[in-house]
Structure formats: structure tokens, C-alpha cells
N, C-alpha and C positions, 0 to 999 in steps of 0.2 A: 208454779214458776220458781219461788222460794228452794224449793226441793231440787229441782231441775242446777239451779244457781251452784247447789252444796255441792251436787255430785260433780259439775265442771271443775271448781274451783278443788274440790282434793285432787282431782283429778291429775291435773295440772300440775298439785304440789308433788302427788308421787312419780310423775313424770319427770321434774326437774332434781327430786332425789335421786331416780335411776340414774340419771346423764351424770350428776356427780361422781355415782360411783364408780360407773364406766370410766369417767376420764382420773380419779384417782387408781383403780387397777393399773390403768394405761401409764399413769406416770412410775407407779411402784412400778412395773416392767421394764421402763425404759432404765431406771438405775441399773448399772451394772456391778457386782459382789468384788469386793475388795480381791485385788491381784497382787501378792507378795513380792515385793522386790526384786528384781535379782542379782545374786553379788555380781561386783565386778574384780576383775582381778589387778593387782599391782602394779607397779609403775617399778621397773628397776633401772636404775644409776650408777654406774660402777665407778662414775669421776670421770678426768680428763687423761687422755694419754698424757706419760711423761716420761721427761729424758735426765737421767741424773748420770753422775759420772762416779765411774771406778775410783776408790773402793766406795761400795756403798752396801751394806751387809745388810740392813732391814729395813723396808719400806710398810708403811699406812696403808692400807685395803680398806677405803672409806665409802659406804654406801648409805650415811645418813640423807643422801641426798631422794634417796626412794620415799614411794608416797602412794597410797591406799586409799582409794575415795572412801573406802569404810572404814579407814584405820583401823584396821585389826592384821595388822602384820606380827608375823610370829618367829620367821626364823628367814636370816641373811646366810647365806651359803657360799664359800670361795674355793675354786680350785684352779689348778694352773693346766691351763688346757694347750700350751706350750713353752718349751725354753731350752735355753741352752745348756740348762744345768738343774737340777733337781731344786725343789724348795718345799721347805718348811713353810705349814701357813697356821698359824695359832692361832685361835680363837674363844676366848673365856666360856662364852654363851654363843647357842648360835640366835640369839635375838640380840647380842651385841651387834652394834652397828660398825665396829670398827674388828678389822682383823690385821695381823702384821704376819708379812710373807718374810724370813730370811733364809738367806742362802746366793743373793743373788750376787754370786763372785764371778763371773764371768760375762763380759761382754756379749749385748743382744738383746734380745727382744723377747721378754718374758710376756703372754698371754693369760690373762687371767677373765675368767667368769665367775660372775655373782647370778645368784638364782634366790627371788625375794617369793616367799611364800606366803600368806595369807589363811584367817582360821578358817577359811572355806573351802582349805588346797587347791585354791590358784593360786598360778606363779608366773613370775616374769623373769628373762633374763636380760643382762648386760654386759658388756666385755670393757675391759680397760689395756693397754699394753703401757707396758713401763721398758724402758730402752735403757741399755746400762752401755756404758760409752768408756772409753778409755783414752782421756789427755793426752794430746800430742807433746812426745817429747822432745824438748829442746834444751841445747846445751846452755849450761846455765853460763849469764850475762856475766861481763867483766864489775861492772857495775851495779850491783843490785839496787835497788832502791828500799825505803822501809815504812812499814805502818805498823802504829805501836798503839794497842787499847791499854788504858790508862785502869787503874781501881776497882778492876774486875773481881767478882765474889764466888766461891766456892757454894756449889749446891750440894746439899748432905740429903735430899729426897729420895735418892739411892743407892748411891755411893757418892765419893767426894771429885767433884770435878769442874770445871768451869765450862759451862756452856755461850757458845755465840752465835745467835741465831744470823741469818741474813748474812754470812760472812764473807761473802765475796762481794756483797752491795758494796764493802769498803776499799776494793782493790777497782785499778783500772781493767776493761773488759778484755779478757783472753792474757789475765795476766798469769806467770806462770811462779808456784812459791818455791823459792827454794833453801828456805833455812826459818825454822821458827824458834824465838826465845822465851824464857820468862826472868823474872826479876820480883821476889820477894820481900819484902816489907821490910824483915829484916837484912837484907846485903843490897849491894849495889853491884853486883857479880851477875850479869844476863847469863843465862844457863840453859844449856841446847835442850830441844821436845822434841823427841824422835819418834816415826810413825810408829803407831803399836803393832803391826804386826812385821817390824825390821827389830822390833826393841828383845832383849833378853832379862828376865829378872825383872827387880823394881829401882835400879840403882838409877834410875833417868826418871824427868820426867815424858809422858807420851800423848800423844796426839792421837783422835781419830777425827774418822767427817760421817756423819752419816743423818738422813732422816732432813737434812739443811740444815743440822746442827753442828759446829764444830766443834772439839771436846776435848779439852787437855785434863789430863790427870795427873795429879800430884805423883810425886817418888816417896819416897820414906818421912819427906819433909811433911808433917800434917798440920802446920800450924797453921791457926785461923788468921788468913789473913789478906790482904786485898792486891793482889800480884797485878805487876802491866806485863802486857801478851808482844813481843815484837813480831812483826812478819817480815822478812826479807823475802822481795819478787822480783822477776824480769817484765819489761812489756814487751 
């Protein structure tokens, strides 16, 4: 009986060893082997349409707003897929995020595409239009009215000139300029700024607009020093 006992009892033990192994195979089977990712491709932004007004000779081509769920973006792409007039589009790098289109001297609706690439060569595209408009003209008021910025400063970051950002936030809306001054530290003589491309020479100073920048340039006079800007407008 003793003997009888042994042989059950292993019996049993290698019976509950097989069922083990069975259900570990069974489980190793049920894993399934690792599955590689797979890229996804970019996200492209080319910005908001916009409307600026004549003259405006170079505009931002800004697409830092694109986004790669694998960040690995490698190269931003611009060309002008329509317009009224040809354009230059510069770009340092094409992984630069920022490009400048100039050229855009005539009214209308320039078309531009960005195509953002990815180190897995996918791409996305995006379109922006930029509208270039030209001020109605109207004869200028008997009356003009005036806005004068006060202790303005010369930027020498690339050449010498005064910039004013936001410039029309200071005038009433749809006002229309019709004579700009400035007035130097040393005189008390306001002295006309003629647009730059009416002006001849360097015997004036000159005015541009561009980028929502407004931008006068000094004449021959280069001294350091902190001029008021006057505007005369109509409303």
C-alpha cells in the first residue's frame, strides 16, 4: 500500500507540472512581439491671411506655428503659387522657420504655400494669402489735424533710422496722412520726410511703411539724437 501511495502521489506531482507548462507556453503565445511605430507625418501652418496696404515691399512668411508629433521636422518650403506680380522669397535655411517674400508692389492677392517636411519624408501643406490694397484717395482737408511722437531714438542695428511700430493705433481710424515732420534736438525748424520712393538723393529726410513698421531715415544730418516725428492727417 505504502508503494501504491508513492507512485499516486508523484504521480499527481508530474501531472500538475505538465498543466503548468502548458499554461506557461499558452501564456508566452498569447504575448504579441513588439510593433514599430509608425511615423506620422506633419502638421503645416502657414498663418493667417492678411491684408496690408500699398506700399508694402516685404512681408514675414512665418510657419513656426507647424508641429510634428515626432519633432523631427527638417525643412519649411515657400513658394508663391499666385499673384499679381512676381516675388522674391528669401530664405537663410530651409529649416528656418521664417521666410520674407519681396516684391509685392502691386495690388492683389498674392498666394503663397508652405510644404513642412519631416526626417521620415512626410509632408504637409498649407496656404496663406496676403492681400496688398491701395488707400483711397482723398483730397487733402483744409484743416489737417496733428500727432506728434515726442523723444524718439535712432536704431543703428542696420542702418540708422527710427522705427514705429503699431503706427496707425495713434491716428483716428481710416485717417488719411498727408504731411510728415521731424524736428531735431538741435533746431526747433520741423523739417518735411518725403516718401522714399518720391525722394531723390539724400538731401531730405525719408519715410517708408512696411512689415507694420513705420521708418524714417535720417538725411545727411547723422547726429545722435532724439527727434519728435509730427503727423499731419485728415479724418
Amino acid at each position: 500500500m505504502d508503494m501504491k501511495r508513492y507512485f499516486y502521489s508523484s504521480r499527481n506531482v508530474i501531472f500538475t507540472l505538465l498543466l503548468l507548462c502548458i499554461a506557461c507556453n499558452k501564456e508566452d503565445d498569447s504575448v504579441s512581439p513588439d510593433i514599430p511605430a509608425q511615423p506620422i507625418a506633419p502638421i503645416a501652418r502657414a498663418g493667417n491671411d492678411t491684408t496690408m496696404y500699398h506700399p508694402y515691399k516685404e512681408y514675414v512668411l512665418n510657419s513656426s506655428a507647424s508641429t510634428d508629433p515626432d519633432s523631427n521636422i527638417v525643412s519649411y518650403q515657400w513658394r508663391l503659387m499666385a499673384g499679381p506680380s512676381a516675388v522674391n522669397i528669401k530664405q537663410h535655411h530651409f529649416s528656418d522657420v521664417k521666410a520674407y517674400a519681396s516684391g509685392l508692389t502691386v495690388a492683389g492677392n498674392y498666394d503663397f504655400e508652405l510644404t513642412v517636411t519631416d526626417a521620415d519624408k512626410l509632408s504637409a501643406k498649407d496656404t496663406v494669402t496676403v492681400t496688398i490694397i491701395v488707400p483711397t484717395e482723398e483730397p487733402v482737408c483744409s484743416d489737417p489735424k496733428e500727432f506728434i511722437f515726442k523723444d524718439l531714438t535712432w536704431d543703428y542695428s542696420w542702418i540708422m533710422e527710427i522705427d514705429i511700430y503699431n503706427f496707425y493705433s495713434n491716428l483716428p481710424a481710416n485717417s488719411q496722412i498727408q504731411n510728415i515732420y521731424i524736428k531735431r534736438d538741435n533746431s526747433e525748424e520741423w523739417e518735411p520726410v518725403v516718401y522714399l520712393p518720391e525722394s531723390s538723393g539724400y538731401s531730405l529726410h525719408t519715410w517708408d511703411y512696411g512689415n507694420g513698421v513705420f521708418v524714417i531715415f535720417p538725411n545727411q544730418n547723422m547726429e545722435d539724437d532724439t527727434p519728435d516725428v509730427k503727423i499731419e492727417y485728415c479724418e
